[in-house]
CHARMM-style PDB file with segment names, atoms N, HN, CA, C and O in Angstrom:
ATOM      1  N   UNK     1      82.371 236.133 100.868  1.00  0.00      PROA
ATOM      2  CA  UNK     1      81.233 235.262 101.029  1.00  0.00      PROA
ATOM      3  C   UNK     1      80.143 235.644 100.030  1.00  0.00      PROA
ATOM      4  O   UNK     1      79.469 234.726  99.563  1.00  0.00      PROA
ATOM      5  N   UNK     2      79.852 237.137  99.582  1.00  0.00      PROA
ATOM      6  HN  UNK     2      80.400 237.883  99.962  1.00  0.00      PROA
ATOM      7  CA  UNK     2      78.883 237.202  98.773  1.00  0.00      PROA
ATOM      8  C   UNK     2      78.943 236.591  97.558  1.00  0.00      PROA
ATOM      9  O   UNK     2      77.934 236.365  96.891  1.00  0.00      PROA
ATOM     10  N   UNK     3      80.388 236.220  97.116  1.00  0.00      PROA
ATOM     11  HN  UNK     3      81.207 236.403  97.658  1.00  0.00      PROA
ATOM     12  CA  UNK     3      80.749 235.711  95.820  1.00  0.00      PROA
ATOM     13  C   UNK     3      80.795 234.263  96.013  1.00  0.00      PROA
ATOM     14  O   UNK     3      81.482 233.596  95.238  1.00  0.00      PROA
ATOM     15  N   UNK     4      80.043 233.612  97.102  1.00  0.00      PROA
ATOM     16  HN  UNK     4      79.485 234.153  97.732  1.00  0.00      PROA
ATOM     17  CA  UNK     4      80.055 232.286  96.741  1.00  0.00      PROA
ATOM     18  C   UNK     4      81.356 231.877  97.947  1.00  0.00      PROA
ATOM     19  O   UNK     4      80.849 231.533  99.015  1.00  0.00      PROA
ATOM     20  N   UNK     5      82.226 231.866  97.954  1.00  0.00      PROA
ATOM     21  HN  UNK     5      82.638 232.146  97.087  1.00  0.00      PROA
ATOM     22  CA  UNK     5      83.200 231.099  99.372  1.00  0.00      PROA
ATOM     23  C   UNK     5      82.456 231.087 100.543  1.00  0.00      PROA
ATOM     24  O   UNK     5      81.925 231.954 101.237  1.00  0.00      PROA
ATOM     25  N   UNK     6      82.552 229.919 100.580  1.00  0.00      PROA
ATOM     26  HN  UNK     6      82.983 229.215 100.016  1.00  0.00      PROA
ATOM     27  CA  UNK     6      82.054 229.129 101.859  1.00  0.00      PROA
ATOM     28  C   UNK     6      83.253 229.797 103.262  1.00  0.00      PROA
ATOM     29  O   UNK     6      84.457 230.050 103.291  1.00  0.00      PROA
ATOM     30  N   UNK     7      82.037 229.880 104.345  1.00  0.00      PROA
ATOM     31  HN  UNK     7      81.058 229.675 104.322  1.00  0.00      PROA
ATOM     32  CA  UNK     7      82.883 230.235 105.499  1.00  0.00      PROA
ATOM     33  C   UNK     7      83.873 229.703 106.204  1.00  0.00      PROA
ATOM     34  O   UNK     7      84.658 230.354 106.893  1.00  0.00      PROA
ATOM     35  N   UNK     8      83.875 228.274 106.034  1.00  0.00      PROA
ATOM     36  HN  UNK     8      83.238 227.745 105.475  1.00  0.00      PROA
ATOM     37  CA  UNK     8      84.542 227.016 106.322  1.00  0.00      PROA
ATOM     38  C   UNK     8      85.802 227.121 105.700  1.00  0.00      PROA
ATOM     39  O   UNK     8      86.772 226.651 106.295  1.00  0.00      PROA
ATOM     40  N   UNK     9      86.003 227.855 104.204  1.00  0.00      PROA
ATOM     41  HN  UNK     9      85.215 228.237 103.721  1.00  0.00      PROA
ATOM     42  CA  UNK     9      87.110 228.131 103.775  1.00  0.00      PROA
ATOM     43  C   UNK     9      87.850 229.061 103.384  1.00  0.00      PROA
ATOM     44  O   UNK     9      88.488 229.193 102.340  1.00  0.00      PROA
ATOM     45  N   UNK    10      87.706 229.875 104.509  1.00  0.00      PROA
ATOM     46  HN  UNK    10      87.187 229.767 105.357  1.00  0.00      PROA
ATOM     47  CA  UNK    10      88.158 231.277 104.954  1.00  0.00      PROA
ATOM     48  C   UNK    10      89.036 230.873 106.126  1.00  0.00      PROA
ATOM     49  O   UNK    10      88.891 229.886 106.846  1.00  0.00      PROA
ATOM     50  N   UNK    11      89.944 231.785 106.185  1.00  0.00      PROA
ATOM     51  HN  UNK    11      90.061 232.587 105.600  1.00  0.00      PROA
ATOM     52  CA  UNK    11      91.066 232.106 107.928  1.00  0.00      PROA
ATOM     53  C   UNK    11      91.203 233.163 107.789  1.00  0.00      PROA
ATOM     54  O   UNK    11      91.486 233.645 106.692  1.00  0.00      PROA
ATOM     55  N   UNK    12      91.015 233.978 109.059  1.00  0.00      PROA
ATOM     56  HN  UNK    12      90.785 233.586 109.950  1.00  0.00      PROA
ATOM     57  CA  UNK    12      91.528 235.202 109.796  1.00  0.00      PROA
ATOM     58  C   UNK    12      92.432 235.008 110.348  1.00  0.00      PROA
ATOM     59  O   UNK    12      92.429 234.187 111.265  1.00  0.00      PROA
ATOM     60  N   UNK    13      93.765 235.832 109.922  1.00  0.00      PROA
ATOM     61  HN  UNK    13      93.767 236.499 109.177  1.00  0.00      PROA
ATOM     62  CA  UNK    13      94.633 235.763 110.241  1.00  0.00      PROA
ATOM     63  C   UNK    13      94.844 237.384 111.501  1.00  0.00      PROA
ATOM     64  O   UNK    13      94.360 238.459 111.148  1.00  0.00      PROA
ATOM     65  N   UNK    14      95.519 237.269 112.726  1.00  0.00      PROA
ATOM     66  HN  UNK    14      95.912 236.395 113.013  1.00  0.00      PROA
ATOM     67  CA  UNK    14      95.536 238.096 113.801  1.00  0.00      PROA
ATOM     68  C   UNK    14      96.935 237.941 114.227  1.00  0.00      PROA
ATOM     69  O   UNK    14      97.609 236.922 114.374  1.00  0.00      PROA
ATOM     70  N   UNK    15      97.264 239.399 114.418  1.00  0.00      PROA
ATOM     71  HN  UNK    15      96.716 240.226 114.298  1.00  0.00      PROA
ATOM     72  CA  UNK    15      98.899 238.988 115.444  1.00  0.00      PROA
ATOM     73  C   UNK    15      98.873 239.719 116.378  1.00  0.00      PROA
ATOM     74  O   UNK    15      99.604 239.254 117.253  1.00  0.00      PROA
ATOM     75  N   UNK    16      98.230 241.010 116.800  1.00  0.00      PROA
ATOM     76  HN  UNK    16      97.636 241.388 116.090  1.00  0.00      PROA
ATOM     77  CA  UNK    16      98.220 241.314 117.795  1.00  0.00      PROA
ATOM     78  C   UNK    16      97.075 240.518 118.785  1.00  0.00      PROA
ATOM     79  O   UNK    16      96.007 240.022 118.424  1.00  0.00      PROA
ATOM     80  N   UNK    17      97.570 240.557 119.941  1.00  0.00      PROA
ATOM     81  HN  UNK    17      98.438 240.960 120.234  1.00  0.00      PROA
ATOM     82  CA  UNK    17      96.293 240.092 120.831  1.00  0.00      PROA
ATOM     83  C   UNK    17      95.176 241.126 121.131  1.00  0.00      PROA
ATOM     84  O   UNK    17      94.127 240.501 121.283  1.00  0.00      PROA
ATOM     85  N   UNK    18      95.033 242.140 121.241  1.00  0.00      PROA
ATOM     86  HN  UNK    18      95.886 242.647 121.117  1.00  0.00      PROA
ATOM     87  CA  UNK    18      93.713 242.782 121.440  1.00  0.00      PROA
ATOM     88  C   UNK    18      92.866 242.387 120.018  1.00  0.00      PROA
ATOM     89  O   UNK    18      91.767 241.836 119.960  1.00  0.00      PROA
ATOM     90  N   UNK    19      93.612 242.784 119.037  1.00  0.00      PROA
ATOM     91  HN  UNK    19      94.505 243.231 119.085  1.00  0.00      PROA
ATOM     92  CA  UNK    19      92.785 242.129 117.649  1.00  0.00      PROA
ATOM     93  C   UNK    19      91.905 240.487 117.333  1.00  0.00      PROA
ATOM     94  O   UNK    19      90.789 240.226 116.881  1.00  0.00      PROA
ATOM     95  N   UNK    20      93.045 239.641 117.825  1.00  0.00      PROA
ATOM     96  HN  UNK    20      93.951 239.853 118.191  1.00  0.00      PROA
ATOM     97  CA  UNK    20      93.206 238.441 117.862  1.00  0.00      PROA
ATOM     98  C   UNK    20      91.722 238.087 119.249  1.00  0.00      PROA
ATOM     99  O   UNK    20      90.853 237.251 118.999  1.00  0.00      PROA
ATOM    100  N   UNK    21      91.725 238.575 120.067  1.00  0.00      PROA
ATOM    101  HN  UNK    21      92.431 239.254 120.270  1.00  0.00      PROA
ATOM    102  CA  UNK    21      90.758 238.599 121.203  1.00  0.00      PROA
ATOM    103  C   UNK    21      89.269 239.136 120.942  1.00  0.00      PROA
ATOM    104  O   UNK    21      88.275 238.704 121.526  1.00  0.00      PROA
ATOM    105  N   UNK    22      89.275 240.221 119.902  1.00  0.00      PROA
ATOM    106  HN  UNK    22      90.082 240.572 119.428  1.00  0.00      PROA
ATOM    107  CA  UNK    22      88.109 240.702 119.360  1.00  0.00      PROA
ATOM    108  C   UNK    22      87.286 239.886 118.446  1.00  0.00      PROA
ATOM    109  O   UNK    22      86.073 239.685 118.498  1.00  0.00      PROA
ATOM    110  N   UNK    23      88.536 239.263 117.229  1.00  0.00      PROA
ATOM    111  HN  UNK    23      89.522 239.426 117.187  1.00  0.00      PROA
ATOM    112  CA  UNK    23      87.953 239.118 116.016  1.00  0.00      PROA
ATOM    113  C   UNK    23      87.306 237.190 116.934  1.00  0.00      PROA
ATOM    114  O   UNK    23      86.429 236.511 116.399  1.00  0.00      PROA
ATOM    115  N   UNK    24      87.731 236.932 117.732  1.00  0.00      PROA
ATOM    116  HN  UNK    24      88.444 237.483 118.167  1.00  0.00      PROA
ATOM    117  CA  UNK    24      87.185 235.197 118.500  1.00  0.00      PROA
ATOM    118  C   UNK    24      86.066 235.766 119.036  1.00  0.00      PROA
ATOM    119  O   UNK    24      85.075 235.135 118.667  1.00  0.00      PROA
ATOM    120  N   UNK    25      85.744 236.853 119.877  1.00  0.00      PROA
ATOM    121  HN  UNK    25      86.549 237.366 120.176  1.00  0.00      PROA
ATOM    122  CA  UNK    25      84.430 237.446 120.281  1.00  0.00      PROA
ATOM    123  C   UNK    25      83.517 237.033 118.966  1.00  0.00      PROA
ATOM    124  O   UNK    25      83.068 235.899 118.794  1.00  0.00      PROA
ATOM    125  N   UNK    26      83.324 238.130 118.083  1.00  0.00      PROA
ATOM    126  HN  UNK    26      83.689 239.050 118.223  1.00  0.00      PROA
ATOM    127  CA  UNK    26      82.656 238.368 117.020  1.00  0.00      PROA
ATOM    128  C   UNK    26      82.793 237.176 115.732  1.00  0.00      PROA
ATOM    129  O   UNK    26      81.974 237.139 114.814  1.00  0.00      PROA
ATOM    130  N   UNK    27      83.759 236.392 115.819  1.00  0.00      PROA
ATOM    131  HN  UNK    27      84.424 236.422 116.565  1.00  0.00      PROA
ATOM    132  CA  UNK    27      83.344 235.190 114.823  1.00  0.00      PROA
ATOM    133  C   UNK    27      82.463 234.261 115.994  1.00  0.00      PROA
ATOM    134  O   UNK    27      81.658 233.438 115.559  1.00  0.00      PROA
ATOM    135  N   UNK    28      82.573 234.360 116.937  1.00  0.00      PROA
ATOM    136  HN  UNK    28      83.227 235.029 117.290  1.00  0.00      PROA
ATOM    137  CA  UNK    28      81.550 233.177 117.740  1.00  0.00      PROA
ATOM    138  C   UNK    28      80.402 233.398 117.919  1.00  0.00      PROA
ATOM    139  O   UNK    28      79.603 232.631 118.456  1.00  0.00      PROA
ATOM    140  N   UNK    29      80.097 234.901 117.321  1.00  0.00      PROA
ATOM    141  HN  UNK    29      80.746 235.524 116.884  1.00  0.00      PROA
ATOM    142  CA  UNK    29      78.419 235.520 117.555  1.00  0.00      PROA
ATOM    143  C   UNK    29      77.865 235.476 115.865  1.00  0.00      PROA
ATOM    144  O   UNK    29      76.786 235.142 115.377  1.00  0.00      PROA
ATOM    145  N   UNK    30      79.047 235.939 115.305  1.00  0.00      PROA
ATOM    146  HN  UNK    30      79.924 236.211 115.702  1.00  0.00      PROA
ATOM    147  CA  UNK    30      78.516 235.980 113.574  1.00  0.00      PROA
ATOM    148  C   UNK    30      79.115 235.460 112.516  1.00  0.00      PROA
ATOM    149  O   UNK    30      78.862 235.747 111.346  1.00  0.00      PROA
ATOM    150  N   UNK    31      80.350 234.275 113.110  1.00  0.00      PROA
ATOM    151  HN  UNK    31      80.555 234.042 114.060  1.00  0.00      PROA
ATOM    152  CA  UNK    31      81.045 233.350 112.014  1.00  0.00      PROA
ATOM    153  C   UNK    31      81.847 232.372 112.925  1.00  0.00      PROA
ATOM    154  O   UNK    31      83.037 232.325 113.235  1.00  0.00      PROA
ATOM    155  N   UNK    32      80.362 231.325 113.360  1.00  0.00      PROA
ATOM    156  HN  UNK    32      79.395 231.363 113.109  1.00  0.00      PROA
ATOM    157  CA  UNK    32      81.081 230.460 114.178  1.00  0.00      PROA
ATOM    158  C   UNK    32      82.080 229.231 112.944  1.00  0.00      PROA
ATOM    159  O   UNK    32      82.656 228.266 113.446  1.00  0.00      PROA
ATOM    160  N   UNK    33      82.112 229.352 112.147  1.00  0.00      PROA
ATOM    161  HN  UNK    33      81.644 230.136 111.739  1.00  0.00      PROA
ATOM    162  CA  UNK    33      82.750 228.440 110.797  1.00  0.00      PROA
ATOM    163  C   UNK    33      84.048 228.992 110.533  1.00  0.00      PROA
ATOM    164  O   UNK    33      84.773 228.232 109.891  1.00  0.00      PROA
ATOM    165  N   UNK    34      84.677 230.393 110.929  1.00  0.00      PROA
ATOM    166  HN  UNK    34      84.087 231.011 111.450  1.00  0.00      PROA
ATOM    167  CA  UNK    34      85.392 230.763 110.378  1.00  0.00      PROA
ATOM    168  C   UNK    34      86.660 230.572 111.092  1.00  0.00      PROA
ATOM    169  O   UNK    34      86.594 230.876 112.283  1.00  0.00      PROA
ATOM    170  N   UNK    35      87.776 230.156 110.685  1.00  0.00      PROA
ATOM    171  HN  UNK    35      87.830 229.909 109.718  1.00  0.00      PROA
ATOM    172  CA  UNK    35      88.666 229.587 111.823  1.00  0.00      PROA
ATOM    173  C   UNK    35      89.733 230.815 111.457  1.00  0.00      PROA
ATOM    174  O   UNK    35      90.023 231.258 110.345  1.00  0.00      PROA
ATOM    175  N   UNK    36      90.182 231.185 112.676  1.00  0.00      PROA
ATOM    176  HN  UNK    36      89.947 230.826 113.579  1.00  0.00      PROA
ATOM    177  CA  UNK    36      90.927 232.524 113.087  1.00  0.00      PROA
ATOM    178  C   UNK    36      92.422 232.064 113.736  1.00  0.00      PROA
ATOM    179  O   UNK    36      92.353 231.447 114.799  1.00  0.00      PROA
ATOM    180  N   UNK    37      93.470 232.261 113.301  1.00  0.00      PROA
ATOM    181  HN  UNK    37      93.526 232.762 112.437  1.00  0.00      PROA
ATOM    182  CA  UNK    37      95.041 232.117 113.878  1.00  0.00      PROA
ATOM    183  C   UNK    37      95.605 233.281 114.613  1.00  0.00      PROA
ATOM    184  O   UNK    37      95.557 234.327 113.966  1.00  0.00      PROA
ATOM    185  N   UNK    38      96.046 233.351 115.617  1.00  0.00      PROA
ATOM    186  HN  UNK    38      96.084 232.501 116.143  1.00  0.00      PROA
ATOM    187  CA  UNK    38      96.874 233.713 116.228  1.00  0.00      PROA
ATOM    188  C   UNK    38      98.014 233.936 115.959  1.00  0.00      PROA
ATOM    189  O   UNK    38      98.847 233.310 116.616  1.00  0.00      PROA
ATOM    190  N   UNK    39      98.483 234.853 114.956  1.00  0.00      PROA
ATOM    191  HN  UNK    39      97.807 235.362 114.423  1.00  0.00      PROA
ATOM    192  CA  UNK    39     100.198 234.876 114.429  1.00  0.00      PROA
ATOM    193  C   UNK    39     100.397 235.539 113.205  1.00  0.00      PROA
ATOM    194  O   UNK    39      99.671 236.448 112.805  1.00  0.00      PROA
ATOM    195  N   UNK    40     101.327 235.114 112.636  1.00  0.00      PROA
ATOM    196  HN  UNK    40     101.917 234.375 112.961  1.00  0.00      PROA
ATOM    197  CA  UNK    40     101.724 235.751 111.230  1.00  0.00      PROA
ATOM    198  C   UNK    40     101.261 234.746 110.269  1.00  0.00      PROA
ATOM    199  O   UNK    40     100.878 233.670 110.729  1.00  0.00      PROA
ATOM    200  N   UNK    41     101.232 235.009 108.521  1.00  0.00      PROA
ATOM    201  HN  UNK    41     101.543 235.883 108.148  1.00  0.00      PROA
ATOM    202  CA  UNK    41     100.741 234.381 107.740  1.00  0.00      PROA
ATOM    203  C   UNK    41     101.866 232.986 107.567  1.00  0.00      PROA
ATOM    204  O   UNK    41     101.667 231.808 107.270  1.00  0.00      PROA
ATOM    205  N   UNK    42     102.820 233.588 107.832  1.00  0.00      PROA
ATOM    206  HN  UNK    42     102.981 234.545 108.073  1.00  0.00      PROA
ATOM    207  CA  UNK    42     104.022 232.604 107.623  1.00  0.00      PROA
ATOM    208  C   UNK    42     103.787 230.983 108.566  1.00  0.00      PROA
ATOM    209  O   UNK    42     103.877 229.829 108.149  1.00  0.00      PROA
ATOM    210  N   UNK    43     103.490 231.466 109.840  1.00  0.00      PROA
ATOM    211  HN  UNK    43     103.417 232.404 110.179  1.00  0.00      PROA
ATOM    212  CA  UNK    43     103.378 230.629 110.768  1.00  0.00      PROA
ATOM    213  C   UNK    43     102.042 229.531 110.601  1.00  0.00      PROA
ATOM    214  O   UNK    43     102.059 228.364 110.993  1.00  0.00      PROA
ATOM    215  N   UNK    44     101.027 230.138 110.000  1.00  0.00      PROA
ATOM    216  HN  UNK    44     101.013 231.086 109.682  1.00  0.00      PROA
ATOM    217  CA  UNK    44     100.309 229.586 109.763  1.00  0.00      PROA
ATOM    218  C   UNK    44     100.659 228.594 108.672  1.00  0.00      PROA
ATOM    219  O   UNK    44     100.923 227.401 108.828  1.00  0.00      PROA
ATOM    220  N   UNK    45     100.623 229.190 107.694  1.00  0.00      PROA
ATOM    221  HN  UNK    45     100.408 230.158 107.567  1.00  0.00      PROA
ATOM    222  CA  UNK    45     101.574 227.877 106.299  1.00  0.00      PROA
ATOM    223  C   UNK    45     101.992 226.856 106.724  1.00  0.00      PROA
ATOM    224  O   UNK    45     101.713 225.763 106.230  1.00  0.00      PROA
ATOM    225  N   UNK    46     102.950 227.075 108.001  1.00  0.00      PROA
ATOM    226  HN  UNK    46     103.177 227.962 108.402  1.00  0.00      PROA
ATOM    227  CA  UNK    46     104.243 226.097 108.517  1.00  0.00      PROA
ATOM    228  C   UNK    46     102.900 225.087 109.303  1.00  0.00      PROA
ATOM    229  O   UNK    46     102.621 223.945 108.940  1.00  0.00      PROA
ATOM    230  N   UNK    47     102.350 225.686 110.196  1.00  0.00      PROA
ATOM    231  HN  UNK    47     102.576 226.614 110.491  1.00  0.00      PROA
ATOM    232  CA  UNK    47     101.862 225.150 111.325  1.00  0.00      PROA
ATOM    233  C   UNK    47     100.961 223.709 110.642  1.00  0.00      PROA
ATOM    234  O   UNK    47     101.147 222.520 110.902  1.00  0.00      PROA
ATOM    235  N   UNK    48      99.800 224.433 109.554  1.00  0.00      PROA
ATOM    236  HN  UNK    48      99.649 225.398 109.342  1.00  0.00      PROA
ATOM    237  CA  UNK    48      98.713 223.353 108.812  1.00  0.00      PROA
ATOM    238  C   UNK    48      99.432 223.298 107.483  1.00  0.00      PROA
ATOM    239  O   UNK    48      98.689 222.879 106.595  1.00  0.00      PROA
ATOM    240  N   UNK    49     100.541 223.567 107.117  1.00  0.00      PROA
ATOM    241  HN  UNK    49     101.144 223.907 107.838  1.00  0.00      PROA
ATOM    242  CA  UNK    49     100.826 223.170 105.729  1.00  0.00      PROA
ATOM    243  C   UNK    49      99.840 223.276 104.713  1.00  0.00      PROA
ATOM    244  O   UNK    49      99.818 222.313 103.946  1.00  0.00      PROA
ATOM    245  N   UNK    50      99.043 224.153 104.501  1.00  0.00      PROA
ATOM    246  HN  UNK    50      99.061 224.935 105.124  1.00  0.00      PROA
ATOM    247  CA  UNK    50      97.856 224.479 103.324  1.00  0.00      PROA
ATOM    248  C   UNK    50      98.361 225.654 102.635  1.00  0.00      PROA
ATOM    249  O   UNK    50      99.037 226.589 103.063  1.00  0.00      PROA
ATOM    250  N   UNK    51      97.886 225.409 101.463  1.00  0.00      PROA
ATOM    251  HN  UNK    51      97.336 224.650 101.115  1.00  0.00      PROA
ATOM    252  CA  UNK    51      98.166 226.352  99.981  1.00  0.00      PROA
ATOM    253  C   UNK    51      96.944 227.285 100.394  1.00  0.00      PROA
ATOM    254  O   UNK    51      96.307 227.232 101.445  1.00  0.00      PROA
ATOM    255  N   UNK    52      96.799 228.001  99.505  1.00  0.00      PROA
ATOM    256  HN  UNK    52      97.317 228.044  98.650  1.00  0.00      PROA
ATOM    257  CA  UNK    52      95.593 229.235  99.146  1.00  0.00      PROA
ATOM    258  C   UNK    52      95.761 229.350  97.848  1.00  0.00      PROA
ATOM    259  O   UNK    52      96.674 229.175  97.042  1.00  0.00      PROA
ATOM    260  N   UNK    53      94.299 229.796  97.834  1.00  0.00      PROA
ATOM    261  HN  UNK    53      93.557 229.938  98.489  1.00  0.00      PROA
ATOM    262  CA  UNK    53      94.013 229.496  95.854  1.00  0.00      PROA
ATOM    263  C   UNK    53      94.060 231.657  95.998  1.00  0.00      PROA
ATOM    264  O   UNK    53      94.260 232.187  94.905  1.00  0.00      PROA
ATOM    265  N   UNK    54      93.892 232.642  97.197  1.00  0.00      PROA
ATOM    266  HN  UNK    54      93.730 232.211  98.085  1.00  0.00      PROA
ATOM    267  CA  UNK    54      93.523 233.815  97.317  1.00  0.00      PROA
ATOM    268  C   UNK    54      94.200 234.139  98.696  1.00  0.00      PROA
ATOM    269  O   UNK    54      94.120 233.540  99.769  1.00  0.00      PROA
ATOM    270  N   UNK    55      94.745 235.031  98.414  1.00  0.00      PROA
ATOM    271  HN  UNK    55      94.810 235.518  97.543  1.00  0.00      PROA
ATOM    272  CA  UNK    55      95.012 235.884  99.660  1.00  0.00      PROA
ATOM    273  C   UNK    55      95.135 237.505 100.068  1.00  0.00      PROA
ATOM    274  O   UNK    55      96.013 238.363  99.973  1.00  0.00      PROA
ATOM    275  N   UNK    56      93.700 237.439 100.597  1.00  0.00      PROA
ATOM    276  HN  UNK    56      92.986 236.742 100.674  1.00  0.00      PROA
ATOM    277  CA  UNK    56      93.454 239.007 100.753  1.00  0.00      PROA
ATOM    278  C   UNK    56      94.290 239.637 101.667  1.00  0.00      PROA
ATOM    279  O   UNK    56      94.401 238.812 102.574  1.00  0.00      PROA
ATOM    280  N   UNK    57      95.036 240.759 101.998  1.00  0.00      PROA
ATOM    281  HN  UNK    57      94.946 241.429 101.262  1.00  0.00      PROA
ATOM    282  CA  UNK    57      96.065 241.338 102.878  1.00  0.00      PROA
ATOM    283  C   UNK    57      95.255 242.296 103.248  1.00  0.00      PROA
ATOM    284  O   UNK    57      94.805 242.873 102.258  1.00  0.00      PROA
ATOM    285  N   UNK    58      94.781 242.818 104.470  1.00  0.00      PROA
ATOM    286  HN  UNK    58      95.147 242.350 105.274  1.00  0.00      PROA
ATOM    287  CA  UNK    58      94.671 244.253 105.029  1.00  0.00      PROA
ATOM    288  C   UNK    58      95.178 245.319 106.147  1.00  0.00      PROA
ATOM    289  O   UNK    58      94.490 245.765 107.066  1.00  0.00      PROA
ATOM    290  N   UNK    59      96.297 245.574 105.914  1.00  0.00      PROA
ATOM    291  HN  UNK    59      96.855 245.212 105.168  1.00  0.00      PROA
ATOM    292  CA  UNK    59      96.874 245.992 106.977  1.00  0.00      PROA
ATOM    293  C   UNK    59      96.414 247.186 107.398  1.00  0.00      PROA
ATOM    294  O   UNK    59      97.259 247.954 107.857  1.00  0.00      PROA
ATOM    295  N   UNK    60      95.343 247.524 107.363  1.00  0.00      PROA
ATOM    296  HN  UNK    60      94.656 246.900 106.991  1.00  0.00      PROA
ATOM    297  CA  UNK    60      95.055 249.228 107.660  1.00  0.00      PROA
ATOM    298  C   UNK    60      94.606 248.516 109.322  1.00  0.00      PROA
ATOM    299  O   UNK    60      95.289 248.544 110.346  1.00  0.00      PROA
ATOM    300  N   UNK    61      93.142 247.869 109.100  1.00  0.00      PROA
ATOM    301  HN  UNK    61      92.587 247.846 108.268  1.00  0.00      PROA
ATOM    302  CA  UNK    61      92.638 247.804 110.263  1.00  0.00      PROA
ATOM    303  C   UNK    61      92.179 246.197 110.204  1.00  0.00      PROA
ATOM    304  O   UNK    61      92.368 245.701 109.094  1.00  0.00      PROA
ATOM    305  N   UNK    62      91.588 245.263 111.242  1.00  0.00      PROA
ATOM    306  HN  UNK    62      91.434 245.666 112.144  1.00  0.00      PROA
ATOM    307  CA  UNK    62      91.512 244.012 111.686  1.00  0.00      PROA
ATOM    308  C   UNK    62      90.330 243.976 110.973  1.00  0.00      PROA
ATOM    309  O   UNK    62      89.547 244.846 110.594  1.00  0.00      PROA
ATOM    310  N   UNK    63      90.388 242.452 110.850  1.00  0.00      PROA
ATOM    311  HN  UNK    63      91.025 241.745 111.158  1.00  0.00      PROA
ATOM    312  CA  UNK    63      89.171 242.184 109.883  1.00  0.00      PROA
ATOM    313  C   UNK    63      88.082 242.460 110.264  1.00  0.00      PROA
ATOM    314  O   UNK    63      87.369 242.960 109.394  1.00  0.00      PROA
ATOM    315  N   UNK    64      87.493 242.296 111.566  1.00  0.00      PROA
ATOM    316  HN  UNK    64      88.073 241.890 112.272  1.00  0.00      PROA
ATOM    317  CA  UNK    64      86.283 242.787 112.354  1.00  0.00      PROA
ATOM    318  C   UNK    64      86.156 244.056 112.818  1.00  0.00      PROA
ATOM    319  O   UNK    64      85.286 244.340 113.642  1.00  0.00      PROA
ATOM    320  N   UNK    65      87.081 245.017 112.296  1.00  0.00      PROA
ATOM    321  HN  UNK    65      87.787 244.786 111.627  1.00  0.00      PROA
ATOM    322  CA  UNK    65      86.150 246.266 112.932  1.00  0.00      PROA
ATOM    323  C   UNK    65      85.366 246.905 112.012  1.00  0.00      PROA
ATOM    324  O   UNK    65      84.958 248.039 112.263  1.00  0.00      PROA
ATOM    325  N   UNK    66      85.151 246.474 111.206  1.00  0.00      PROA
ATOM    326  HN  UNK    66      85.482 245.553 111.002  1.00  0.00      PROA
ATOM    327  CA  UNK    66      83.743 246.566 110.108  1.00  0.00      PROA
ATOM    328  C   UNK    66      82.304 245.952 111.305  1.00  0.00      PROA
ATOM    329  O   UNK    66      81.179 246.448 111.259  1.00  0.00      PROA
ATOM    330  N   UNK    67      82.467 245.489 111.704  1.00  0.00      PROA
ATOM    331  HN  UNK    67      83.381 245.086 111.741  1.00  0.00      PROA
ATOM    332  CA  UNK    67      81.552 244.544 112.431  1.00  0.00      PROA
ATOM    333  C   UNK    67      81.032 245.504 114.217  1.00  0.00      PROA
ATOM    334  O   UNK    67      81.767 245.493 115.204  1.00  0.00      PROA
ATOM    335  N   UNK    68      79.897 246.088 114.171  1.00  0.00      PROA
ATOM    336  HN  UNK    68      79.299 246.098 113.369  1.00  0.00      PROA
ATOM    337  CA  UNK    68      79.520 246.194 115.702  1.00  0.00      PROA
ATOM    338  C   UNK    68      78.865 245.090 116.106  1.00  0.00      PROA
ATOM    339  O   UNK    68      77.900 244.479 115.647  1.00  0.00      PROA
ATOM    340  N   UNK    69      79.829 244.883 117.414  1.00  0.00      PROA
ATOM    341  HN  UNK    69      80.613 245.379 117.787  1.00  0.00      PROA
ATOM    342  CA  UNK    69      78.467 243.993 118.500  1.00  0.00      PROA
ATOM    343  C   UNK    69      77.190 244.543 118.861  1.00  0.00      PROA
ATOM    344  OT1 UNK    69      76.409 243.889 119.552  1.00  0.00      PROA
TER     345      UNK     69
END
């Protein structure tokens, strides 16, 4: 976002559910725009059929635990 992408065209992608349950907490308090999936990257592709011009991977830790409530 600091570089200009709009929040609207961002996805968080989640597959576990405790993750997946956190990161819907905290986008509804500090990124109600940002639309968050439930699953693998694959599933998503299939599900909305959309390309990506970028795709950031982080498998260490969930996108929101940078983030305190």
């Amino acid at each position: 976002m600091k570089l200009g992408v709009k929040i609207e065209n961002i996805w968080a992608v989640e597959k576990g559910d405790d993750s997946y349950k956190k990161a819907l907490t905290v986008a509804k308090e500090k990124f109600s725009n940002l639309k968050i999936f439930h699953g693998e990257i694959n599933d998503l592709i299939k599900v909305y059929k959309i390309s990506f011009d970028i795709i950031y991977l982080d498998f260490t830790v969930p996108i929101f635990s940078v983030y305190k409530r």
